[in-house]
N, C-alpha and C positions, 0 to 999 in steps of 0.2 A: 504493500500500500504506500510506503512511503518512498520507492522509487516512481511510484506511479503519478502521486500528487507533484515529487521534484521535477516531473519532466512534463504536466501540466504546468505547472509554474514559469520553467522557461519558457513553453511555447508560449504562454500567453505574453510575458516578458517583451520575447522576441516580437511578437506581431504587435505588439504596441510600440514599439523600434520602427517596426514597418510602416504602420499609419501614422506615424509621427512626421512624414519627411513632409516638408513647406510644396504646399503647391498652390496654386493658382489657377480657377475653373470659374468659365461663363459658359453655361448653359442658356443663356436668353430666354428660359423658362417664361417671367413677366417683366423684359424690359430690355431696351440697350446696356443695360450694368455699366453706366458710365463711358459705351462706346461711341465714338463720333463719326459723326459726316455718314451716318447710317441710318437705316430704317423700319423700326421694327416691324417684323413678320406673324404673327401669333398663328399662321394656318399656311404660310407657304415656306418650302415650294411644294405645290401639289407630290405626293406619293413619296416622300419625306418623311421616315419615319422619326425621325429626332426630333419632333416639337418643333416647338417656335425657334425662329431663325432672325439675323441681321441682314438686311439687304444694302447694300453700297452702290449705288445711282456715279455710273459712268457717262454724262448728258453728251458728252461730246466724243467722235472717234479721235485716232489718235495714243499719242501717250498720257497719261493723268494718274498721279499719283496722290493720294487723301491721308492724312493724318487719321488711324482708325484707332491707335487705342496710346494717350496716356498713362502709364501706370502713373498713378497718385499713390501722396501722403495719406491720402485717405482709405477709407474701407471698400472693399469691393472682390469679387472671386472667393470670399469664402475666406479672407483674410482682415484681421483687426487695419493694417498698412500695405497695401500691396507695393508699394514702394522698396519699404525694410525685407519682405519678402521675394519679392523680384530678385534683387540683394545676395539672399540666405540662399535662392534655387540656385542662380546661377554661380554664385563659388564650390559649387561643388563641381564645375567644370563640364568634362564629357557625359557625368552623369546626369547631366540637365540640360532638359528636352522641351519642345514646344511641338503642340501637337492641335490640329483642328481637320474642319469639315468643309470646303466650298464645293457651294454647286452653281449651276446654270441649268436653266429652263427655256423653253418657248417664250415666257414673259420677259425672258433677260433682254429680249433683243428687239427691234420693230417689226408689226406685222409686216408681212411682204418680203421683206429682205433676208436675203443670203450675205456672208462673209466671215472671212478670217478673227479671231480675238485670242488673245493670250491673257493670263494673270501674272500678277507680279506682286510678290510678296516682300516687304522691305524692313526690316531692324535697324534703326541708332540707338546710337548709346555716347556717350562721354569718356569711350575707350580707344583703343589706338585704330580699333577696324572701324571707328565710326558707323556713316552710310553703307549699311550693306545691301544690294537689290540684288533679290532671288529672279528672273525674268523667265516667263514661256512656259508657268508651268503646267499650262492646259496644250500642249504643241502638241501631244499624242493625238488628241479630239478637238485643234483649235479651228474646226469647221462648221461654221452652223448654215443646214438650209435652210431656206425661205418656209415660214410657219412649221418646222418643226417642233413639236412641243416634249420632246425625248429631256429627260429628266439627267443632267450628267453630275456624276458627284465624283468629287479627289479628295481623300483622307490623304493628311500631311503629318508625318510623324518625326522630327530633326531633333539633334544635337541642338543647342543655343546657342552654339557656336556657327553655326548654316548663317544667323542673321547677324553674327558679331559680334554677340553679346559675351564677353568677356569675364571670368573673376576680377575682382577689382571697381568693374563698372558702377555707378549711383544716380546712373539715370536711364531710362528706357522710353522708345518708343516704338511702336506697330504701326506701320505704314501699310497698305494697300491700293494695289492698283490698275490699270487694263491699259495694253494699246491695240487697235484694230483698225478697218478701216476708217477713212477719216470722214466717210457719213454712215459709221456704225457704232451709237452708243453698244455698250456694254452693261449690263448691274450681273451682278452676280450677292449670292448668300453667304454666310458666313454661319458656322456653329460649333459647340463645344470645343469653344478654343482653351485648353488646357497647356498652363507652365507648370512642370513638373519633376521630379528627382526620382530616377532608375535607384530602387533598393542596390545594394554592393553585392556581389554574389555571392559574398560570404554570408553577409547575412540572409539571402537566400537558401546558400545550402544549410544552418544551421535549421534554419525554418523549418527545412524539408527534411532534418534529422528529427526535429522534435515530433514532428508529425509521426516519421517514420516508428519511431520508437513508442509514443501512446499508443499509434494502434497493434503494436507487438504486443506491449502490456494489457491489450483487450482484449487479443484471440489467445494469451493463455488465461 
């Protein structure tokens, strides 16, 4: 019994280790959560199963690049400062990650017309990489026909380092943005954009010890 309760005890230990690491999550669930130059969605894009979404209005073709997210001194993502924890995620280096959901629909683009559009996703910071512009990252399906209304979604899952966000750095911002033809606005969606920290794998296999071993102490 008391090997059994001692390795209860780590495991729970350890997965509180594990839910412990700083992150940063907007779901748009009820609102922009402090995001800009966007538009909240409560119901699109059509056949979206992730809820409500942010939509970003591309008015003119072309290049255009919009200020979409701030991190503030203030509260937001699930955090008391998202600032101090922007902060805390990203000195842990390689192991911090930024990860989200854009799509395109039929609504993204003008009835009638066909054309080219890319997205481009862009990071500063107050660190030596600065401006960093991610470009083209719809170039696999950067084709839309005239009223097709096909539903396209890209999960984007990077190191914070892809936008140049640095240990060290104490400032952040999320930029987005589209170039296409130059009489083909763009909008595109935005969702569950999550800043986050990859557990250490040691602390993963310990995890995966602790498990291992409660349920040994169950099947005797």
């Amino acid at each position: 019994m008391r090997t059994r309760i001692t390795t209860l005890a780590g495991l729970l230990a350890t997965s509180v280790v594990l839910q412990a690491q700083p992150q940063l999550l907007y779901t748009f669930d009820s609102g922009v959560e402090g995001f800009q130059n966007v538009v909240w969605r409560p119901s699109d894009p059509a056949g979206w199963a992730g809820g409500a979404t942010i939509q970003q209005n591309h008015t003119a073709g072309g290049w255009q690049n919009l200020l979409t997210k701030e991190f503030s001194w203030g509260p937001g993502g699930g955090s008391d400062n998202q600032q101090l924890t922007m902060q805390a995620i990203v000195n842990y280096g390689s192991l911090a990650r930024i990860s989200f959901d854009v799509m395109v629909d039929g609504k993204s683009f003008p009835p009638d017309a066909s054309g080219w559009f890319q997205l481009t996703i862009v990071g500063n910071s107050d660190g030596s990489a600065g401006w960093t512009q991610r470009e083209n990252q719809f170039t696999p399906t950067g084709w839309h026909n005239a009223n097709d209304n096909t539903l396209i979604t890209l999960h984007v899952d990077q190191e914070v380092s892809w936008l140049g966000w640095e240990p060290g750095d104490t400032w952040f911002q999320l930029w987005t943005g589209a170039n296409s033809d130059s009489a083909f606005p763009v909008n595109f969606y935005l969702d569950n954009v999550r800043i986050y920290v990859v557990p250490e794998p040691g602390m993963l296999a310990l995890f995966g010890l602790g498990v291992g071993m409660l349920l040994l102490r169950r099947g005797r």
